[in-house]
VONUKE-422038 format. One record per atom (N, C-alpha, C): x, y, z; residue in three letters. Coordinates in steps of 0.05 Angstrom, whole numbers, padded with zeros to 5 digits, always signed. Layout:
// VONUKE-422038
XYZALA;...
This chain:
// VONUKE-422038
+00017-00024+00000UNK;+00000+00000+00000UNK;+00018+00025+00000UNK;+00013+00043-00022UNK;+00029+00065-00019UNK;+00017+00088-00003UNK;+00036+00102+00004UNK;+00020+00127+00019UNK;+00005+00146+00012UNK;+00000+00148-00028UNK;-00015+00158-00032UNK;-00046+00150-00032UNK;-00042+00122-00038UNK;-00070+00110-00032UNK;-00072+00106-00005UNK;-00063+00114+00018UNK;-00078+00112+00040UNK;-00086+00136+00049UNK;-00076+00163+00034UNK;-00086+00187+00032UNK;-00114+00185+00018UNK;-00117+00178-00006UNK;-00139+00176-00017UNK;-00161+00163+00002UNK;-00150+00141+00019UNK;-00178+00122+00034UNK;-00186+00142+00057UNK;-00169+00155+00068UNK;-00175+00170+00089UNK;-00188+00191+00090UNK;-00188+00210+00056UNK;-00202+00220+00046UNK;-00226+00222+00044UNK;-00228+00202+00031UNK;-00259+00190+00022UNK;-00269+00185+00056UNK;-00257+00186+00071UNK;-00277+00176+00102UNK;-00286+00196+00109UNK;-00265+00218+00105UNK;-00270+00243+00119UNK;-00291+00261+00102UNK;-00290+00256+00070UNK;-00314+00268+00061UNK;-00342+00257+00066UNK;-00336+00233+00069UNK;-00363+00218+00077UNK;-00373+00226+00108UNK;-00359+00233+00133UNK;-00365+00245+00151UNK;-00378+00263+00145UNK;-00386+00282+00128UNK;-00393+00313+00116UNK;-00417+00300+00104UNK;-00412+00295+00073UNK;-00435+00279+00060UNK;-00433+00254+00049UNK;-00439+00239+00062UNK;-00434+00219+00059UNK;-00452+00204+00024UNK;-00479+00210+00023UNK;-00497+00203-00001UNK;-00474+00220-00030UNK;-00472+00245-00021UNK;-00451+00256-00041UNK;-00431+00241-00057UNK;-00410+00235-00027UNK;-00381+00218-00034UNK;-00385+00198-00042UNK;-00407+00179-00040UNK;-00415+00159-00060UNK;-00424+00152-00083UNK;-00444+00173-00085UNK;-00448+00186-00113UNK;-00428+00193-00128UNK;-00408+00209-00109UNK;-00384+00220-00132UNK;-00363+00199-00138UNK;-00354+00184-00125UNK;-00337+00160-00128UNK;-00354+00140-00158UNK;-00376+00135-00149UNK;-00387+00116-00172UNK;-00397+00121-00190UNK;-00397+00149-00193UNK;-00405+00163-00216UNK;-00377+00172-00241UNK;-00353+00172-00226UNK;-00329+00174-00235UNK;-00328+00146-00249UNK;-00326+00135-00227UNK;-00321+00093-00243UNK;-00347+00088-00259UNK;-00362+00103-00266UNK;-00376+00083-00275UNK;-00379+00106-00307UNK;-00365+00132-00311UNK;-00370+00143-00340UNK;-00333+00138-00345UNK;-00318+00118-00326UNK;-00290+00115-00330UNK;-00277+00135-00330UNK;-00278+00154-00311UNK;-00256+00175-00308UNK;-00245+00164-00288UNK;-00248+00134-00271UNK;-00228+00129-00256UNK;-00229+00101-00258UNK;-00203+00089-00253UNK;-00208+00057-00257UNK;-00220+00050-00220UNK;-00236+00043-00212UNK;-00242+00043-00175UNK;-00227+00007-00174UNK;-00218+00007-00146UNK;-00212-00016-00132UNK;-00235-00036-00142UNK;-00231-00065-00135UNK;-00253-00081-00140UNK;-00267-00081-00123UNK;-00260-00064-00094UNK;-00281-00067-00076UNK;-00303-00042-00076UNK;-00295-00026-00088UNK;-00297+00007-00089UNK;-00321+00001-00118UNK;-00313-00014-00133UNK;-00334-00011-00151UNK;-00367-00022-00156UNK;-00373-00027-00131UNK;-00397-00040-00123UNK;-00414-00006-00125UNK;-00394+00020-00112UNK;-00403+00048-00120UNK;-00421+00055-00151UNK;-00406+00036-00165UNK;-00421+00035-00198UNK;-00446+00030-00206UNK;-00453+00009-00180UNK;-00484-00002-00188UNK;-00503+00018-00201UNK;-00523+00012-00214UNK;-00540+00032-00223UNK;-00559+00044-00199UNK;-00562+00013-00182UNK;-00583+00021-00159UNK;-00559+00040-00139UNK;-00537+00022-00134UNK;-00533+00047-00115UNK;-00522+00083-00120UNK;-00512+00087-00150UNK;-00516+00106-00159UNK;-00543+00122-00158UNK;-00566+00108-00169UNK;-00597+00115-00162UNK;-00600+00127-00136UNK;-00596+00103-00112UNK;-00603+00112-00086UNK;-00586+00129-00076UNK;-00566+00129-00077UNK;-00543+00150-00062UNK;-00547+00180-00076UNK;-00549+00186-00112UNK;-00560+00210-00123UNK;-00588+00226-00107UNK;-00603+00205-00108UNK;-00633+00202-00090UNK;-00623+00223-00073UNK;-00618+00204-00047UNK;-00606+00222-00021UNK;-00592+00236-00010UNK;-00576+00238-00044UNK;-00563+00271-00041UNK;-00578+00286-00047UNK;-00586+00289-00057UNK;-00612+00317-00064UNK;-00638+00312-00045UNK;-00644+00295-00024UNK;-00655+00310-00002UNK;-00641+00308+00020UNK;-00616+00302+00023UNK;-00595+00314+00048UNK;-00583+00339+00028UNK;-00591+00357+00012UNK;-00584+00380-00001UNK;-00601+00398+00007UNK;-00627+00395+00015UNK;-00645+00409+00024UNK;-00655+00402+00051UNK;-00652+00376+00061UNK;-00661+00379+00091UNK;-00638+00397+00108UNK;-00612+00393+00099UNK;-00590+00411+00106UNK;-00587+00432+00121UNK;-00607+00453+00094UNK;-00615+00474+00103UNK;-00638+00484+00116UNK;-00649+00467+00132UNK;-00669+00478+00143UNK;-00654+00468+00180UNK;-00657+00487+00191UNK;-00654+00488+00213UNK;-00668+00477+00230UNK;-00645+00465+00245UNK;-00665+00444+00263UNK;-00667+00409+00252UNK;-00681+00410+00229UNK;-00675+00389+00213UNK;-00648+00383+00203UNK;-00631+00395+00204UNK;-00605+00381+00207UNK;-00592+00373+00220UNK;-00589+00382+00245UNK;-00584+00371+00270UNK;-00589+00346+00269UNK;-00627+00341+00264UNK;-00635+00312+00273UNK;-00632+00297+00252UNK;-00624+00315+00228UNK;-00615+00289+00193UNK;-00579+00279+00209UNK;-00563+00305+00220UNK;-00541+00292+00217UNK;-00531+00267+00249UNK;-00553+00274+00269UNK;-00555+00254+00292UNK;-00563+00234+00276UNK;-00578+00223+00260UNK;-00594+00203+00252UNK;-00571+00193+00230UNK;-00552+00207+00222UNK;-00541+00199+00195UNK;-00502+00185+00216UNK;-00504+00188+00245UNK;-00485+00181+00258UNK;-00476+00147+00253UNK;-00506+00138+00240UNK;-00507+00112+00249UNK;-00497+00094+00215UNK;-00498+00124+00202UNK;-00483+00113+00176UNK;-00462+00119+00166UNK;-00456+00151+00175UNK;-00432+00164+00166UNK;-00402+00146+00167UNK;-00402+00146+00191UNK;-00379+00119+00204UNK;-00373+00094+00194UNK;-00393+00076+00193UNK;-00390+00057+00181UNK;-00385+00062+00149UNK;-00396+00078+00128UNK;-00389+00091+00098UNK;-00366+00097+00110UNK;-00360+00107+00125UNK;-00328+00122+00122UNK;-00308+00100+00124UNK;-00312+00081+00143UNK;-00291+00065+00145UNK;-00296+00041+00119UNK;-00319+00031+00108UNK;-00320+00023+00075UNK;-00299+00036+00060UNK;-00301+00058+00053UNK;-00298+00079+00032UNK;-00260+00077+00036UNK;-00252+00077+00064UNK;-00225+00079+00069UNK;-00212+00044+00056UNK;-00226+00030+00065UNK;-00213+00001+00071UNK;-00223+00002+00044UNK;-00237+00003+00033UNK;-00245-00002+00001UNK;-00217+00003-00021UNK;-00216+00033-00011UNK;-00190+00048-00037UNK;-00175+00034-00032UNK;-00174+00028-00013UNK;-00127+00014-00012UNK;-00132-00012-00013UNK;-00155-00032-00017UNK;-00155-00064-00031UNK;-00157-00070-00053UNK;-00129-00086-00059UNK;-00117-00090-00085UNK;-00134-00118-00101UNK;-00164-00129-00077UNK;-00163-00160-00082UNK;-00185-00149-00070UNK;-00204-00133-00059UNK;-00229-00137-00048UNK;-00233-00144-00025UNK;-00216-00151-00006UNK;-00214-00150+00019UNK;-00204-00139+00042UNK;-00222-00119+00058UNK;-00217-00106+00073UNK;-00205-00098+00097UNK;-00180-00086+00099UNK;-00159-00089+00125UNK;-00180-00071+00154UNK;-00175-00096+00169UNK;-00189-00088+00198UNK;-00169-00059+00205UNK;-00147-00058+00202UNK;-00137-00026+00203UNK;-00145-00003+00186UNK;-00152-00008+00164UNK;-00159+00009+00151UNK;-00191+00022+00151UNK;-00205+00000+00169UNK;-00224+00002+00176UNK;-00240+00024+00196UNK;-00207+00019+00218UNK;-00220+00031+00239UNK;-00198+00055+00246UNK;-00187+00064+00217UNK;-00175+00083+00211UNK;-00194+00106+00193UNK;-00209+00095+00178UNK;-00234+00104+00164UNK;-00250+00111+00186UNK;-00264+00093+00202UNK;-00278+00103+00221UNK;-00277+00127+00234UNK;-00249+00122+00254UNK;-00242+00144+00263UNK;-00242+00173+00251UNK;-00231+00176+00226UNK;-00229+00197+00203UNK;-00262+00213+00204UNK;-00281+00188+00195UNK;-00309+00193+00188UNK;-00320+00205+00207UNK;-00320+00193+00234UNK;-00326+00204+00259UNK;-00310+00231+00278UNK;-00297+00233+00265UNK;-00279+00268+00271UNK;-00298+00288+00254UNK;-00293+00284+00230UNK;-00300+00303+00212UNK;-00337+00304+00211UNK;-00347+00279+00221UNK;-00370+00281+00228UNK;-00388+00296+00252UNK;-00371+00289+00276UNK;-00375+00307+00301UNK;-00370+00332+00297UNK;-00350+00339+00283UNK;-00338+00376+00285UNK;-00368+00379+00270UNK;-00375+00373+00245UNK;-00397+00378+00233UNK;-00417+00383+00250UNK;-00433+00371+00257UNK;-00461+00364+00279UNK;-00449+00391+00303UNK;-00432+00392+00311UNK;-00428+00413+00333UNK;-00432+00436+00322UNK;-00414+00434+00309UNK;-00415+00463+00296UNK;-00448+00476+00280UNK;-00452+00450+00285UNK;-00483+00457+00261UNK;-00498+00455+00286UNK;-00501+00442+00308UNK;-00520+00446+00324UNK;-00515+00468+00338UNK;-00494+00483+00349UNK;-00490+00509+00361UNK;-00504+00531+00340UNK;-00492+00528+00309UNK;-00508+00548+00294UNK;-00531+00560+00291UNK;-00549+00529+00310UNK;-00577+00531+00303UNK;-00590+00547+00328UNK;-00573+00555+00342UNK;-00584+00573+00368UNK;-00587+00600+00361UNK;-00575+00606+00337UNK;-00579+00630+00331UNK;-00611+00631+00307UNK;-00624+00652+00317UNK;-00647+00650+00307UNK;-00655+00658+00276UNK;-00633+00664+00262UNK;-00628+00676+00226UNK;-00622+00658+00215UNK;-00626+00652+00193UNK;-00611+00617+00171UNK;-00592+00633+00164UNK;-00580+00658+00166UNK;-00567+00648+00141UNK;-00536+00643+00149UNK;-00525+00637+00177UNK;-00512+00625+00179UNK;-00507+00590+00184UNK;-00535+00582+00179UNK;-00535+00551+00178UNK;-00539+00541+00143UNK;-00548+00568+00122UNK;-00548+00566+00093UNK;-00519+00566+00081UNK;-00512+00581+00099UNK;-00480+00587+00096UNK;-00454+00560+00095UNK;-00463+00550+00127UNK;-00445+00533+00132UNK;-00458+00510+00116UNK;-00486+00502+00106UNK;-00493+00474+00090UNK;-00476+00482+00060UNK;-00484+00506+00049UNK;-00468+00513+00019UNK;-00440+00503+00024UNK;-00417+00516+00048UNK;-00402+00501+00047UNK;-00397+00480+00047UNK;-00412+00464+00054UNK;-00406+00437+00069UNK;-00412+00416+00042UNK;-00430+00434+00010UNK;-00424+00421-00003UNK;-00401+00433-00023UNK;-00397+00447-00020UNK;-00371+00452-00039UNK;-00349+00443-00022UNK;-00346+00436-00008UNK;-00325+00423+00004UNK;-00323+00392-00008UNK;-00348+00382-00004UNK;-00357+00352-00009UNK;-00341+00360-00037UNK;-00350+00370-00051UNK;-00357+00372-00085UNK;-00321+00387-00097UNK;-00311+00404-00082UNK;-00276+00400-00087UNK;-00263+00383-00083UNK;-00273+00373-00051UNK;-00251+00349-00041UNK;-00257+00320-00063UNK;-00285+00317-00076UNK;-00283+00295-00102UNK;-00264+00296-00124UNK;-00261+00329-00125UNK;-00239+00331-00162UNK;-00220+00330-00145UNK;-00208+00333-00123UNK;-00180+00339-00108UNK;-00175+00305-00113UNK;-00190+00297-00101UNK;-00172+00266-00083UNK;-00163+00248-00103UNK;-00172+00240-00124UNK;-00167+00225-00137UNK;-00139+00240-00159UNK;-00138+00265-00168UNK;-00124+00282-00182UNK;-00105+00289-00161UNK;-00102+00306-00142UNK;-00079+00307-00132UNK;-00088+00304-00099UNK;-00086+00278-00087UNK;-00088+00276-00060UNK;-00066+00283-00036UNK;-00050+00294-00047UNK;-00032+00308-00024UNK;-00050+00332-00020UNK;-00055+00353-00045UNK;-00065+00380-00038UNK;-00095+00376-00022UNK;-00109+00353-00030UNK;-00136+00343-00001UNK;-00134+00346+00015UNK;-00109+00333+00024UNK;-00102+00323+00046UNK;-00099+00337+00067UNK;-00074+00372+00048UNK;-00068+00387+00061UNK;-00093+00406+00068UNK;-00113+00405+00049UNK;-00130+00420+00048UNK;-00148+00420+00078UNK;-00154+00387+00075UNK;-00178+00372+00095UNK;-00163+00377+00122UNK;-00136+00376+00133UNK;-00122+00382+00149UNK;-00131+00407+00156UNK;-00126+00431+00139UNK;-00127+00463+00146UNK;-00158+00459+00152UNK;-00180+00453+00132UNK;-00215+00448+00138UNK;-00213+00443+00174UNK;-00201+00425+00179UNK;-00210+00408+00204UNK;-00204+00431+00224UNK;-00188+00435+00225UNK;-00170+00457+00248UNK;-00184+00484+00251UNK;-00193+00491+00216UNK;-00211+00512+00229UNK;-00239+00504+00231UNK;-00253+00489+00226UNK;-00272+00477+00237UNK;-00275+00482+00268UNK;-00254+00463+00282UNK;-00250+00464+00310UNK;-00252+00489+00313UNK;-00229+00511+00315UNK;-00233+00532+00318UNK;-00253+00540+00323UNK;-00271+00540+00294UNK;-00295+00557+00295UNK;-00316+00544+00323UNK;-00313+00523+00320UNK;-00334+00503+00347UNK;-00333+00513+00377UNK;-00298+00524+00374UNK;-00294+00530+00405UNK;-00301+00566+00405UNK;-00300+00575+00380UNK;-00308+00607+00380UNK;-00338+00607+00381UNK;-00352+00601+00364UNK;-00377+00584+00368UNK;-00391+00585+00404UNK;-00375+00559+00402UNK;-00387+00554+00440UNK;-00377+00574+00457UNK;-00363+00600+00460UNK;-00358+00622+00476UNK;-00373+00639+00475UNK;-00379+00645+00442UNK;-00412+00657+00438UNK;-00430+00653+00448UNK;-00435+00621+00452UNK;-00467+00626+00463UNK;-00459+00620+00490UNK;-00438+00614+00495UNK;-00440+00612+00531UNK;-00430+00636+00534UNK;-00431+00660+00524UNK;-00426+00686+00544UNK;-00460+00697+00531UNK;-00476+00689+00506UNK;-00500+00701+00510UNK;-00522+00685+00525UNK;-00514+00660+00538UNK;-00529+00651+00559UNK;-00523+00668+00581UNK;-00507+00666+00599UNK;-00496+00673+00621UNK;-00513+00705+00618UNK;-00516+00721+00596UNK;-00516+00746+00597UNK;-00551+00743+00609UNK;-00560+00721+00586UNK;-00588+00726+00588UNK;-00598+00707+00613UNK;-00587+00702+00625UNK;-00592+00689+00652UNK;-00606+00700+00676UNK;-00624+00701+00682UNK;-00635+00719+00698UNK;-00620+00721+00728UNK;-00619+00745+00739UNK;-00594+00745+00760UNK;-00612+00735+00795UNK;-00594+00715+00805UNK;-00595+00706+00827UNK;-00618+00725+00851UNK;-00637+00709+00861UNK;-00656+00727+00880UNK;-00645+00728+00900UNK;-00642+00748+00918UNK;-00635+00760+00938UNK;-00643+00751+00960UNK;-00625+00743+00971UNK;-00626+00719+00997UNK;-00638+00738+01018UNK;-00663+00720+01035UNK;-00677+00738+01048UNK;-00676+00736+01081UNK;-00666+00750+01097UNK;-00657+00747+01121UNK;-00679+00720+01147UNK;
């Protein structure tokens, strides 16, 4: 296994943390008009049905996204798939024979489940604020991210890599700038302590 293809699997976990219906769509949509030759395990992505279903539920995880509130409970509900696609998607790229390394597995995982959590936090803090258009904001990103990191990874997966690296960090950032926001406009709007009575 070279280290560029374990850049690539790690990739694909961490976009699948974000959107997962997307990064499947976009992987088997590449192998299957041959702009990429996919692993033998990776090309099950080609099927017509799962092309069908994964296109499907990208275009209503494109719109439940953006509605506030409903994303929160699309991306709690989508915990129970993101992870498991992510660690597929990882162990998939780097098998030369179709069979999947229990490391690579739960190296995917892990990946899927980072980039998944920062997501959901960051998106559920956003939703305390009562305007969309910082939860329109952060879903638009979250598909052009999906939708660069597809032409990046397969074309040049170092610059992903470095990319998804810098994404993650300020992600965090923003989560912990984020959570100071609303825990200093709680605290503010907190009604002050009653006056202890002799």
């Amino acid at each position: 296994m070279t280290s560029t293809v374990f850049i690539i699997g790690i990739l694909l976990a961490w976009l699948a943390g974000i959107r997962v219906y997307l990064t499947v769509f976009g992987v088997g949509l590449a192998g299957a008009m041959g702009w990429l030759h996919l692993p033998e395990a990776l090309q099950v992505t080609q099927s017509p049905w799962v092309l069908g279903v994964s296109g499907l539920l990208a275009g209503v995880e494109f719109f439940a996204d953006k509605i506030p509130g409903v994303d929160t409970g699309w991306d709690l509900l989508h915990t129970l798939l993101r992870i498991p696609a992510g660690a597929f998607l990882a162990a998939a790229a780097i098998s030369p024979n179709g069979d999947l390394s229990t490391g690579m597995l739960a190296a995917g995982a892990g990946t899927a489940l980072l980039s998944h959590t920062l997501k959901t936090a960051t998106r559920g803090l956003l939703n305390t604020s009562p305007e969309p258009v910082t939860n329109w904001t952060a879903s638009a990103t979250e598909d052009l991210t999906t939708l660069g990191g597809l032409a990046l990874v397969f074309t040049h997966p170092w610059v992903a890599f470095v990319l998804a690296i810098i994404a993650t960090v300020l992600l965090a950032l923003a989560l912990w700038w984020i959570w100071r926001k609303v825990s200093r406009l709680r605290d503010r709007l907190r009604p002050p302590p009653a006056p202890k009575t002799a």
